[in-house]
C-alpha positions as CSV (number, residue, x, y, z in Angstrom):
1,X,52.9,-24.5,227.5
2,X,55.9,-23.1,225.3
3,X,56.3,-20.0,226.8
4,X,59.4,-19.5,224.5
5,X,57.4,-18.9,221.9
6,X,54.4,-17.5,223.3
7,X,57.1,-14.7,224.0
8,X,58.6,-14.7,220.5
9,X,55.0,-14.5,219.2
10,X,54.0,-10.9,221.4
11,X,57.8,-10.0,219.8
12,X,56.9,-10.3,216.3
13,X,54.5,-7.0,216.9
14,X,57.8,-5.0,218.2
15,X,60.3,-4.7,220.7
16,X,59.3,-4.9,224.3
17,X,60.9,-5.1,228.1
18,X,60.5,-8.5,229.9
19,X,58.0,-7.1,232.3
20,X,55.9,-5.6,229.8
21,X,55.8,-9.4,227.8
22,X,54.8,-10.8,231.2
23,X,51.9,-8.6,231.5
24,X,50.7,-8.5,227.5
25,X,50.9,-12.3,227.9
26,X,48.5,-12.5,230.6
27,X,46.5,-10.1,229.5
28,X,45.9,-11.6,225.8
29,X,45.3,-15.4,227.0
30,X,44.1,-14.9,230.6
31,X,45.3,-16.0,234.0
32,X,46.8,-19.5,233.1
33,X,49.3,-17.4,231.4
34,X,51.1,-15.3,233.8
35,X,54.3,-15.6,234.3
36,X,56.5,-14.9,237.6
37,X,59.4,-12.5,236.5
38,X,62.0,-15.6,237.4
39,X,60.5,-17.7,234.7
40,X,60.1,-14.5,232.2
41,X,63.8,-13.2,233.2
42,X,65.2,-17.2,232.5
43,X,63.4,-17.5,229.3
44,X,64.9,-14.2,228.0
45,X,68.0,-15.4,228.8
46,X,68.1,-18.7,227.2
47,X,66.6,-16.8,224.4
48,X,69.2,-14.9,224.0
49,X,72.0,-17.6,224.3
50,X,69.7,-19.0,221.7
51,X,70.0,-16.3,219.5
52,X,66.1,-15.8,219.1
53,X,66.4,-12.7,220.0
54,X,68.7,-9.4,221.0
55,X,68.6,-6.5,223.1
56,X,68.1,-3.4,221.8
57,X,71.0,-0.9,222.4
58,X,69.3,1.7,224.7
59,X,72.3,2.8,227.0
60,X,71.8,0.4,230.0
61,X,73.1,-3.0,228.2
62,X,74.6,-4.0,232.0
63,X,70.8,-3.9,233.3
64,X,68.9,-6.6,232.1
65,X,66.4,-6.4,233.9
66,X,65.8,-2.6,232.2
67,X,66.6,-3.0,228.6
68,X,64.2,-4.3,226.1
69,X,64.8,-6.8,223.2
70,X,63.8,-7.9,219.8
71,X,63.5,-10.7,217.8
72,X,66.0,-11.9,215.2
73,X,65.5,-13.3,212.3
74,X,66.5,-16.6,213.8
75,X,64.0,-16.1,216.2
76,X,61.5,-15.4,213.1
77,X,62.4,-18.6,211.6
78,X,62.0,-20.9,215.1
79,X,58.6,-19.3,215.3
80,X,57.4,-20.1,211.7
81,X,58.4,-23.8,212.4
82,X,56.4,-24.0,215.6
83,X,53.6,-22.9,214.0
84,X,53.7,-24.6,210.8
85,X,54.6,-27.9,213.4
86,X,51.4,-30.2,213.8
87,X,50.8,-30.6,217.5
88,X,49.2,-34.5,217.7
89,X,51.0,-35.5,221.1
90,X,48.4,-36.9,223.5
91,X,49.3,-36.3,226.9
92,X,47.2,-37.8,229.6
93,X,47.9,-36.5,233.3
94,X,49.3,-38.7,235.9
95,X,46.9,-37.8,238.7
96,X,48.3,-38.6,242.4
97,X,44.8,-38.8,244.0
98,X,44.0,-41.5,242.3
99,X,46.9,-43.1,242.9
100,X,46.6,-43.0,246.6
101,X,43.3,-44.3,246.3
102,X,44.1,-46.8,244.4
103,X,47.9,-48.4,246.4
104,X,47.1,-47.0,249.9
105,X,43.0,-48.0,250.1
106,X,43.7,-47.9,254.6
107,X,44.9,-44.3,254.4
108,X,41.8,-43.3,253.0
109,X,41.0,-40.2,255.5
110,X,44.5,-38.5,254.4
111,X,43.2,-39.1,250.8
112,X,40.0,-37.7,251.3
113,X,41.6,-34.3,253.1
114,X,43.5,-33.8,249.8
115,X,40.2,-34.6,247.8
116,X,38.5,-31.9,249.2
117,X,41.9,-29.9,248.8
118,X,42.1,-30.1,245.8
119,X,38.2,-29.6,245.0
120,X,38.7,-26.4,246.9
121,X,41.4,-24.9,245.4
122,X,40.4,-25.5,241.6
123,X,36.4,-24.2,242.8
124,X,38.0,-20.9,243.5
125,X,40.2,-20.9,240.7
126,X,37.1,-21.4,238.7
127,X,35.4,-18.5,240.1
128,X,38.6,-16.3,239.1
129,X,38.4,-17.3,235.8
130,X,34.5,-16.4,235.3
131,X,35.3,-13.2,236.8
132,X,37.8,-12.5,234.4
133,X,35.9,-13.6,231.4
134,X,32.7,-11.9,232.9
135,X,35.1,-8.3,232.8
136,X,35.8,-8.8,228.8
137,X,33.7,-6.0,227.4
138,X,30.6,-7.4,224.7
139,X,31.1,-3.9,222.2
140,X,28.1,-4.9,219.1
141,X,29.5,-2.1,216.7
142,X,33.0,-3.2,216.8
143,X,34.5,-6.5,217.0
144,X,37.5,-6.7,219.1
145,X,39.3,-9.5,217.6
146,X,41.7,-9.8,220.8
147,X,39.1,-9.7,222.9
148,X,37.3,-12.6,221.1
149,X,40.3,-14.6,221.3
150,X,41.0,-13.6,224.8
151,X,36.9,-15.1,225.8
152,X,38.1,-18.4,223.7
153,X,41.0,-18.8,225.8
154,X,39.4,-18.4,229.0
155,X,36.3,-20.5,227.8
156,X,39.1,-23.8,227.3
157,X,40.5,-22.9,231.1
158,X,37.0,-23.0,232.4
159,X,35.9,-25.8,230.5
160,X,38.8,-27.6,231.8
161,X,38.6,-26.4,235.7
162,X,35.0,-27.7,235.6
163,X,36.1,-31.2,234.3
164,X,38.6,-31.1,237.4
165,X,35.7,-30.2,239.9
166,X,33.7,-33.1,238.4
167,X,36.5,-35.5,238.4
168,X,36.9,-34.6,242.3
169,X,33.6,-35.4,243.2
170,X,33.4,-38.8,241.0
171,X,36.2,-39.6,242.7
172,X,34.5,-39.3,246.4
173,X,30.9,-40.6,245.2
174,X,33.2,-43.7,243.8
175,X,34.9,-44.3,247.1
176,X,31.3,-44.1,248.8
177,X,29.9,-46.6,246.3
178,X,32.6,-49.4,246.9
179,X,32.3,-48.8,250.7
180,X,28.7,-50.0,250.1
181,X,29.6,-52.7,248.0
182,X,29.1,-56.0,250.3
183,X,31.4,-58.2,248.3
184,X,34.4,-55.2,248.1
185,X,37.6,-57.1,248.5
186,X,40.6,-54.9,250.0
187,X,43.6,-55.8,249.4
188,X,44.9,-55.4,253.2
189,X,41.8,-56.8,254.7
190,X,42.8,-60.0,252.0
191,X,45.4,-60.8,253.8
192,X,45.3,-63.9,256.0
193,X,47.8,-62.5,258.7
194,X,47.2,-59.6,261.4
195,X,43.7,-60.1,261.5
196,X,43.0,-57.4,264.1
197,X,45.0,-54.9,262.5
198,X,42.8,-55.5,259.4
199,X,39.7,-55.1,261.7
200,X,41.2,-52.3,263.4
201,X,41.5,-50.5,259.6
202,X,38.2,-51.6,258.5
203,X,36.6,-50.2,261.4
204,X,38.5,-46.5,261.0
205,X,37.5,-47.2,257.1
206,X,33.2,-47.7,258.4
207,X,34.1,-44.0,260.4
208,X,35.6,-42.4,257.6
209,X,33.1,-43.4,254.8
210,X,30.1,-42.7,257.9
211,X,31.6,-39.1,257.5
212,X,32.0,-38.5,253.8
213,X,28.2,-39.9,253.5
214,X,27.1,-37.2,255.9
215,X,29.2,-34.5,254.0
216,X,27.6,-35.6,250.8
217,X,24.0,-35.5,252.0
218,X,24.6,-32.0,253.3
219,X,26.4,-30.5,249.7
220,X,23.5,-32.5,248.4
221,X,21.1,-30.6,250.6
222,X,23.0,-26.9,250.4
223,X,22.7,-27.3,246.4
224,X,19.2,-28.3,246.7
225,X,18.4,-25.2,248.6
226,X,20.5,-22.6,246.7
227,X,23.4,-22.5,249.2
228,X,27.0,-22.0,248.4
């Protein structure tokens, strides 16, 4: 995200302190957008070295962290030709599960910890962002256009948190499947020499796989009945 001019963009409505941007910006587009106050505190710096913007002269130029600032009309200018720019770039993530899976196939038990990891963290993630968007106010006499926009924006996060959650549970229902292919060729077991090592690691591999197929059938069972 350009959080440069995410911040030149609250500016254009007035001068504001860094702290204040940090909070309007979170509170217009929702909780992917907040910002720690390092990453605010750098910006505004490099801003300024930047020219974008300039502080306004309130009597405490020596604290930063205290004075507020504007935009200039070079900042006015880099913020017209961001938004006139046409953003095409396709950027596919590089996703490290997958990779693990897919080089390190006897160190599948580590890989499956950080499967459910990861599940975990972006299933509760989820639920903060429904909360949020749950807490926007629905007011049929008068349209809140921020408000609107602010539902949009957390509509994409959730949209995009539950395409994680799938993802992570494709990616254990696909390890499950090639366990129970017969013909499944691994590329360790492939190898002519240390045979008993090879047995030794398919034999952990039947445990691991026994266990992920008993953790499935009881998710599968929990959903069935209701349960969290």
């Amino acid at each position: 995200m350009s959080t440069k001019h995410a911040l030149l963009g609250l500016l254009l409505e007035g001068p504001s302190y860094p702290y204040q941007l940090a909070d309007r910006l979170k509170e217009r587009l929702g909780p992917s957008w907040a910002l720690s106050s390092g990453q605010v505190y750098n910006t505004i710096r490099k801003m300024e070295e930047e020219e974008l913007i300039a502080p306004v002269a309130n009597g405490s130029e020596d604290q930063t962290r205290r004075r507020s600032v504007s935009i200039t009309a070079s900042g006015e200018r880099e913020f017209e030709d961001w938004l006139e720019a046409i953003l095409v770039t396709v950027k596919l993530p590089r996703r490290p599960e997958l990779l693990k899976i897919t080089l390190a196939p006897d160190r599948l038990k580590t890989v499956l910890g950080h499967i459910d990891a990861y599940e975990e963290r972006y299933a509760k993630r989820l639920s903060e962002f429904r909360d949020v968007r749950s807490l926007i106010p629905h007011q049929p006499t008068l349209v809140r256009a921020d408000h609107v926009l602010l539902r949009l924006n957390l509509s994409f996060d959730i949209s995009l948190l539950e395409g994680e959650l799938q993802r992570a549970r494709e990616m254990r229902e696909m390890l499950l499947w090639l366990h129970a292919q017969p013909n499944a060729v691994w590329p360790s077991i492939a190898n002519p020499s240390g045979t008993e090592k090879a047995r030794a690691r398919q034999d952990a591999r039947d445990e691991l796989f026994e266990e992920m197929a008993a953790t499935q059938r009881r998710r599968a069972k929990r959903e069935r009945l209701g349960q969290p």
